[in-house]
C-alpha positions in Angstrom: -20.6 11.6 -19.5 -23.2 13.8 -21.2 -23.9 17.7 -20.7 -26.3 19.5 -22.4 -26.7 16.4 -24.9 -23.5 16.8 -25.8 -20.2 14.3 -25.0 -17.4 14.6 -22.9 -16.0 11.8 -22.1 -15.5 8.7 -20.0 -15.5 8.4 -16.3 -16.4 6.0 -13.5 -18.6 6.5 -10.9 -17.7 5.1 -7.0 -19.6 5.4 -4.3 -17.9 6.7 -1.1 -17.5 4.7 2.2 -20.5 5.8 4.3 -23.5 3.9 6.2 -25.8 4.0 2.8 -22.8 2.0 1.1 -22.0 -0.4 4.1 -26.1 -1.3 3.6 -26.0 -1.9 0.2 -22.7 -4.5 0.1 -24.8 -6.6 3.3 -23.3 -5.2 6.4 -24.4 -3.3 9.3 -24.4 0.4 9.1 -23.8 0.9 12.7 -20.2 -1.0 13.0 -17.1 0.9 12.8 -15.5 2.0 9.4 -11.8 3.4 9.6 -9.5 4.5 7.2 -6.1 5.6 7.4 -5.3 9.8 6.9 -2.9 9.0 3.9 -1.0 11.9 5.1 0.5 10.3 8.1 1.4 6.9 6.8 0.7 4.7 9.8 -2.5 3.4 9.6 -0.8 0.3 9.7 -1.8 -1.7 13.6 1.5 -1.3 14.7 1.5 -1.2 18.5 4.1 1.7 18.2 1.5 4.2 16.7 -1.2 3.2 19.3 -0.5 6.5 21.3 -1.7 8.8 18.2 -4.2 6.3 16.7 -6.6 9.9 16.1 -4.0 11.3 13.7 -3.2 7.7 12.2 -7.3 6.7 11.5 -10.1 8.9 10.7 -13.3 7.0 11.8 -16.3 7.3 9.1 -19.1 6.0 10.9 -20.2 4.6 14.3 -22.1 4.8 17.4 -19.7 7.6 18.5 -21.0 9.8 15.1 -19.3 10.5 12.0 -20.9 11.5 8.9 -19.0 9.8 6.6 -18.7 12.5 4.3 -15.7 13.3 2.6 -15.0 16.6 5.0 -13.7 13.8 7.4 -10.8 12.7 5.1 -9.4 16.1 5.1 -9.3 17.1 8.9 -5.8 15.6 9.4 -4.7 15.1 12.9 -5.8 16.3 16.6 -9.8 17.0 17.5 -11.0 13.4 17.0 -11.8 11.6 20.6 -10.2 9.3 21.9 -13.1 7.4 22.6 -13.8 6.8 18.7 -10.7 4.6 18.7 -11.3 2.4 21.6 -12.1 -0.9 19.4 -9.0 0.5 17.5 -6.7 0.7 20.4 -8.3 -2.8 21.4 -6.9 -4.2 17.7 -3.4 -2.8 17.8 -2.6 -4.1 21.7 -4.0 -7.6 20.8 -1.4 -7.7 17.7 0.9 -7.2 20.4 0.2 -9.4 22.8 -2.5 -11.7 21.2 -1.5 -11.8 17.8 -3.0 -15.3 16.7 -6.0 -14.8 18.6 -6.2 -10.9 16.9 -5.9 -12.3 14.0 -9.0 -15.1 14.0 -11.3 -11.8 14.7 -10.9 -11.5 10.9 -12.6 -12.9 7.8 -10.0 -15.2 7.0 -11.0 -15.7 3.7 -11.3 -12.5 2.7 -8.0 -11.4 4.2 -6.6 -13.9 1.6 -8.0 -12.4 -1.5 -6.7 -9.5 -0.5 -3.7 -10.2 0.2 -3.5 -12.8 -3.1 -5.0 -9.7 -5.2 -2.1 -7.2 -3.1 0.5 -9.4 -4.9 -0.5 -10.3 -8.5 -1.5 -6.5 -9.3 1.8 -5.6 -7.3 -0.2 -3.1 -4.6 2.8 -1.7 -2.8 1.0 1.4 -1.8 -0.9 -0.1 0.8 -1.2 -1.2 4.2 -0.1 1.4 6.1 -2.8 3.7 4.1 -5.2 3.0 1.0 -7.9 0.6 3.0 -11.0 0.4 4.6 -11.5 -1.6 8.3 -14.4 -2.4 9.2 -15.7 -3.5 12.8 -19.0 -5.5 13.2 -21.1 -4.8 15.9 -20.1 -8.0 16.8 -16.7 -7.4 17.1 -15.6 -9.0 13.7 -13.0 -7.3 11.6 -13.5 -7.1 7.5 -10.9 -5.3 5.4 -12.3 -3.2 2.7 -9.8 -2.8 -0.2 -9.3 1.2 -1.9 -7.2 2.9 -4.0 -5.3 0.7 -6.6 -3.4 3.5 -9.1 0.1 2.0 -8.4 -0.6 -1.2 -9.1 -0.4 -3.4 -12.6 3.5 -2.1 -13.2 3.0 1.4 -11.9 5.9 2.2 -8.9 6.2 5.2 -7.0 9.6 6.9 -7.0 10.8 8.4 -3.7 14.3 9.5 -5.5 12.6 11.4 -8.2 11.1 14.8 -7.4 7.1 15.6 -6.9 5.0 14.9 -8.9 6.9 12.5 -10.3 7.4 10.2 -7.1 3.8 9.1 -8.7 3.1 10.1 -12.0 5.9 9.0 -13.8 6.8 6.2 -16.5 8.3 3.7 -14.2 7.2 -0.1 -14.4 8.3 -2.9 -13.0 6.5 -6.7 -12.6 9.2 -8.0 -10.7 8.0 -7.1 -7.4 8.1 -9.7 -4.5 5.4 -10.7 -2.8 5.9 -9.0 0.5 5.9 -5.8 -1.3 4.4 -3.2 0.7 4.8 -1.4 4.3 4.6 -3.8 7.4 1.4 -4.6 9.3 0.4 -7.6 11.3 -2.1 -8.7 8.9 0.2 -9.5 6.3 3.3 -10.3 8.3 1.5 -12.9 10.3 0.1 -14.7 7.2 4.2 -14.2 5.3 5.8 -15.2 8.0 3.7 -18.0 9.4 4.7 -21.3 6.9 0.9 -22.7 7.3 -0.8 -19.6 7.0 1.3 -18.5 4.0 0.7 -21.6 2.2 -3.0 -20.9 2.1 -2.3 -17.7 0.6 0.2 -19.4 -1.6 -2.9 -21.7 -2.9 -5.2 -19.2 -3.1 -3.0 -17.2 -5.3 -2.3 -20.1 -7.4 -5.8 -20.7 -8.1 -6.5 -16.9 -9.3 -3.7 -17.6 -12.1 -5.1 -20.5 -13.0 -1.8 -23.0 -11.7 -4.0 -25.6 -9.0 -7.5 -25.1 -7.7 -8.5 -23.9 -3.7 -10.7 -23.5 -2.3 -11.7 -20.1 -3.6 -15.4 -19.6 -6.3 -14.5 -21.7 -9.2 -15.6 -18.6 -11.3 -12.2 -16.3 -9.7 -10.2 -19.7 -11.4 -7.5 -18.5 -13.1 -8.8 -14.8 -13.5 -5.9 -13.4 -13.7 -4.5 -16.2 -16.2 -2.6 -14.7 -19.2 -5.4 -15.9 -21.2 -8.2 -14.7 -19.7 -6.3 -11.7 -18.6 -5.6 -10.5 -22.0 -9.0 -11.3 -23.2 -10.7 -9.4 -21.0 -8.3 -6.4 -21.5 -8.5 -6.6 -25.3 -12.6 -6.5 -24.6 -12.6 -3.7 -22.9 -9.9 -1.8 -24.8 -12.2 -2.5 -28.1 -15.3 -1.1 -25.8 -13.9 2.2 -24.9 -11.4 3.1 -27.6 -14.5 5.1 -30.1 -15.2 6.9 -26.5 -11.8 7.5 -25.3 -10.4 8.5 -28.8 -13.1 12.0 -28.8 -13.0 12.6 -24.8 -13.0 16.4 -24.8 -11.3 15.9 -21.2 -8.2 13.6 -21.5 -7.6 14.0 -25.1 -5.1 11.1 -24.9 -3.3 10.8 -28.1 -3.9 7.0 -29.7 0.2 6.4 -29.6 -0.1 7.0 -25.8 -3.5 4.6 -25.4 -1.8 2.5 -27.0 1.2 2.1 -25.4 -0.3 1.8 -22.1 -2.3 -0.7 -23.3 0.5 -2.8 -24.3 2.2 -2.0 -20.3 -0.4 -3.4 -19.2 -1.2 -6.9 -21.4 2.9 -7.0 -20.5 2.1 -7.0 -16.9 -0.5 -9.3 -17.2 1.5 -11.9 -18.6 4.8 -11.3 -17.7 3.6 -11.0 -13.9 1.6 -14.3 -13.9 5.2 -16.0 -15.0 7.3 -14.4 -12.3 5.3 -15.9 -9.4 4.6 -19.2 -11.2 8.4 -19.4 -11.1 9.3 -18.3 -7.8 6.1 -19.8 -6.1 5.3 -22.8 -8.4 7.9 -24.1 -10.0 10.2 -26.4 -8.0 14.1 -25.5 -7.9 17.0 -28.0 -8.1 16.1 -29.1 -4.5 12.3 -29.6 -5.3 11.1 -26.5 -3.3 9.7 -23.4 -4.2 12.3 -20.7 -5.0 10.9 -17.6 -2.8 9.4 -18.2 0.8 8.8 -15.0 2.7 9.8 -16.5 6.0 13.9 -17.0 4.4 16.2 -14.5 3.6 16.5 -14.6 0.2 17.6 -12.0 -2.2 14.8 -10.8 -5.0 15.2 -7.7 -7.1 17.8 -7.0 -9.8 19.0 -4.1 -8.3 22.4 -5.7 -6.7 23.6 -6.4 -10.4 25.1 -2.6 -10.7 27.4 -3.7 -8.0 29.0 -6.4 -10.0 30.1 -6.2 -13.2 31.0 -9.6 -13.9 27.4 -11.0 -13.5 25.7 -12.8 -15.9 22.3 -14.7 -16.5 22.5 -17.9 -17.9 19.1 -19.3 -19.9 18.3 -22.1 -21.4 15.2 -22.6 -22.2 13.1 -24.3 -25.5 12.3 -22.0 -28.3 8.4 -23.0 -28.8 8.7 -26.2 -30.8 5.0 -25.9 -31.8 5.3 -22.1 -33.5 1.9 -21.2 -31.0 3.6 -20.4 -27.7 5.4 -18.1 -26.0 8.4 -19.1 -23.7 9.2 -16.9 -21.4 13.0 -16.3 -20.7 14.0 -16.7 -17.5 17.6 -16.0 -15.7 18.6 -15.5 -12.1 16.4 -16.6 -9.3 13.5 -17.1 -12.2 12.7 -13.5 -13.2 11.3 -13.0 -16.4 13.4 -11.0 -19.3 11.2 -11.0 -22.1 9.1 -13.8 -24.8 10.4 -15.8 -27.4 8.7 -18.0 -29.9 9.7 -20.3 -32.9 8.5 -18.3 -35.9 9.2 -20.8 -38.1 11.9 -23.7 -39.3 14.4 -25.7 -36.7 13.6 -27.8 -33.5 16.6 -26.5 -32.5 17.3 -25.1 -28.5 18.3 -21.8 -27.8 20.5 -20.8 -25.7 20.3 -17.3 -24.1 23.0 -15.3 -21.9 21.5 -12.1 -20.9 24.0 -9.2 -19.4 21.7 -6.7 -17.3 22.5 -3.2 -15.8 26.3 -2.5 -18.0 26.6 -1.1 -21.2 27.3 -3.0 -24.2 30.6 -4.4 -24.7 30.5 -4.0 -28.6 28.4 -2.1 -30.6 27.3 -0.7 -34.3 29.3 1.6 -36.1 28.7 5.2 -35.3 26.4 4.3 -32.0 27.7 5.4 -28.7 26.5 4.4 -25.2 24.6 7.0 -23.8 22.6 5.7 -26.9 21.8 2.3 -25.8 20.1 0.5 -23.1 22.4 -0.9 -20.5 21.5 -4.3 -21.7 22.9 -7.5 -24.2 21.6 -10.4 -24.7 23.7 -13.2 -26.6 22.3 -16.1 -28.3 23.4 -19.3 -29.9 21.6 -22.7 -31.1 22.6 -25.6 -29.3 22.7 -27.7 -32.7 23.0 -27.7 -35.9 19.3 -25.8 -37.7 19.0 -22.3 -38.0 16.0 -21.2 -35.9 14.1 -17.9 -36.5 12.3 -16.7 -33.7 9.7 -13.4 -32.7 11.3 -11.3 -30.1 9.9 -9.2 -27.3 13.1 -8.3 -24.7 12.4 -6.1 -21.7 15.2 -4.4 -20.0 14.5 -2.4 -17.1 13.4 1.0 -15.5 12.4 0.7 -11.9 13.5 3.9 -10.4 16.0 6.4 -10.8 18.6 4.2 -8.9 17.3 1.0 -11.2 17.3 2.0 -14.9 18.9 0.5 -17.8 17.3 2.8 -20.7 19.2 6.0 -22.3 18.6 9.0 -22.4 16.1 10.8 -24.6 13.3 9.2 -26.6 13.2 5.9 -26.0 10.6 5.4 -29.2 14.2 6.0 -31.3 15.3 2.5 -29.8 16.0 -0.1 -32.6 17.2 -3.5 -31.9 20.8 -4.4 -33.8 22.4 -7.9 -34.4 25.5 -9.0 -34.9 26.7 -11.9 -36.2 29.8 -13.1 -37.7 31.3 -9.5 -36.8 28.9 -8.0 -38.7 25.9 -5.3 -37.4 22.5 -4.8 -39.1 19.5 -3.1 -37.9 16.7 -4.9 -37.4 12.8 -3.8 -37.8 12.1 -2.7 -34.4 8.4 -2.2 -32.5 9.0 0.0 -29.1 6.9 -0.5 -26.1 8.4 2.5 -23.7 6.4 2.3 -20.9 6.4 -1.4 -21.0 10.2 -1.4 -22.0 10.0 -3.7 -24.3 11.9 -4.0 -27.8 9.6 -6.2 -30.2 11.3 -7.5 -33.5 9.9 -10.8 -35.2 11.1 -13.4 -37.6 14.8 -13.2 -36.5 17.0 -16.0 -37.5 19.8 -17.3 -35.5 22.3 -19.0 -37.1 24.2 -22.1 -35.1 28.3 -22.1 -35.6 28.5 -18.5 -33.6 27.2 -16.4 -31.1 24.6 -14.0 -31.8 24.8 -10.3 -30.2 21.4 -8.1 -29.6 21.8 -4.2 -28.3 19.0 -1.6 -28.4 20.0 1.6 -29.5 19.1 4.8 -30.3 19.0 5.9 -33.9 17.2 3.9 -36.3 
């Protein structure tokens, strides 16, 4: 952005949802375009919310008027006919009574990229707000994604106090897949084994595990490879911009370490739903089905102490790739690679959500994160491997890190009884620790805390 030929800085520019848009993207500008009021929170189909579908929607455009305009979004509630929600009302009673047949009024396909997007960029502030329905003249139904801030790692908080519900540094990739309010369009395709086998494929084939049906060209777009590559491109784009904005005036440390939050995610996402979606368990099944009660998130560990995760897992024989460390139901703890020297397996026991048992002289607990991991070789060569161990902070309720600055975090090892400091990279927002060429010796366990004071 120029003014007076003079730089400011960097901004996008979206066009709003109106009749000109609907034109330009191919479809016709005299079908019905709805979006929830995002202050209500129950723009979500239900048939319990189909008496006050006029404070739940605001309609954009149709035969009934609407001027698209952004004056629409903020008249919340009351004043808005009824009759401007008949094909809505028509929607929500058919999920009710109809809900197959509701359901094949949609663009199938495109309710599946959505959905498969929804869960690899972890969009849990959706579908009961934050998208676009559009109605055909024809009566066909097209869901036009919007709004995507809390996504990639970024989680709302509804413990901590405003502002910082939203803006604040939590981050998570561990998100299931049915993350998000409840509506019909997702819950039929979750809880329906066909239906969510299709979006199984088609999510597999945007990271790159087994081809669908989908473009060839969307093909493992959200791979860790191609993920990265196209971060790094555009990081190396903006950076001489973004480093004299007269607007943001983001310091470099901070670019940077959202930058690294977000390769994190990339990568660290694409293995948690290889492994609870790809991967067959001891049984030869997936791991996670939406339709089964199974337990996901790590946040029953601060209700027992004596839980462990057990890892095994190959170092990176070839010295070129990462191995991601997995522990309990397959949830990814952090990256390790074979630096250099020793085929040797190791063996990693990570202890999540309780403070070190032992630690350096002179360091006390509220100074490290709530996290240990233990390592040994499982014969007899030394191996010396590149570290990068996350720990967690979800939310108020699920946080392992201390307080204060978690830049002062350095990683410690101890082995043979005896502590030394090791050189330590922080990621914060990513909560990562990062220390490379660390060499584990077999004949004895090997003890990692992160704490404070370096």
């Amino acid at each position: 952005v120029h003014s007076t030929g003079s730089f400011i800085g960097v901004d996008r520019e979206l066009p709003w949802m109106d009749r000109k848009c609907l034109e330009k993207v191919g479809l016709d500008p005299k079908g019905d375009l709805y979006l929830p009021d995002d202050a209500v929170f129950c723009g979500d189909l239900e048939p319990a919310n189909l008496n006050r579908l006029s404070q739940c929607w605001i309609r954009l455009t149709g035969k009934h008027g609407g001027s698209g305009g952004l004056g629409r979004i903020f008249h919340v509630g009351g004043g808005r006919r009824a009759a401007d929600y008949a094909p809505m009302a028509e929607l929500t009673r058919g999920f009710e009574k109809a809900p197959s047949a509701t359901l094949g009024k949609f663009d199938f396909d495109q309710l599946l990229n959505w959905l498969a997007v929804n869960v690899i960029v972890g969009e849990s502030d959706t579908y009961n707000k934050n998208y676009f329905l559009y109605r055909s003249p024809e009566d066909r139904w097209l869901v036009i994604p919007w709004d995507y801030d809390l996504t990639f790692g970024r989680i709302a908080d509804i413990d901590a106090p405003f502002p910082k519900t939203i803006y604040n540094d939590n981050f998570s990739y561990l998100m299931p897949p049915n993350i998000g309010a409840g509506n019909p369009l997702k819950d039929l395709v979750m809880n329906d084994p066909v239906l969510f086998e299709k979006l199984r494929r088609r999510i597999g084939h945007l990271l790159g595990i087994k081809r669908d049906k989908a473009p060839e060209a969307a093909f493992g777009w959200f791979s860790p490879a191609r993920f990265l590559t196209r971060i790094d491109g555009l990081s190396h784009l903006l950076e001489g911009d973004l480093s004299r904005d007269l607007y943001r005036k983001i310091p470099a440390s901070q670019r940077q370490d959202e930058l690294e939050a977000l390769r994190w995610y990339g990568v660290m996402r694409y293995h948690h739903l290889e492994s609870l979606l790809f991967k067959p368990n001891e049984f030869g099944t997936i791991r996670w089905v939406p339709y089964a009660n199974m337990p996901l998130l790590l946040k029953s560990y601060p209700d027992n102490p004596a839980l462990d995760l057990h890892v095994i897992r190959p170092a990176g024989k070839t010295g070129q790739w990462w191995t991601p460390v997995e522990g309990w139901l397959a949830h990814p703890l952090g990256l390790v690679r074979n630096a250099r020297g020793g085929n040797s397996d190791v063996r990693m026991l990570v202890r999540a959500h309780h403070v070190p048992r032992q630690l350096p002289p002179g360091v006390s607990v509220d100074q490290c994160v709530k996290r240990t991991w233990l390592l040994d070789v499982l014969d007899g060569s030394p191996v010396t491997l590149d570290l990068r161990l996350a720990y967690q902070q979800e939310n108020l309720r699920t946080t392992e890190r201390p307080a204060g600055d978690e830049n002062g975090l350095r990683l410690w090892l101890q082995q043979n009884g005896t502590w030394r400091g090791l050189p330590t990279v922080v990621y914060p927002l990513a909560n990562v620790v990062r220390s490379d060429r660390v060499t584990i010796k077999p004949g004895s366990v090997s003890r990692l805390v992160a704490c404070q004071g370096r």
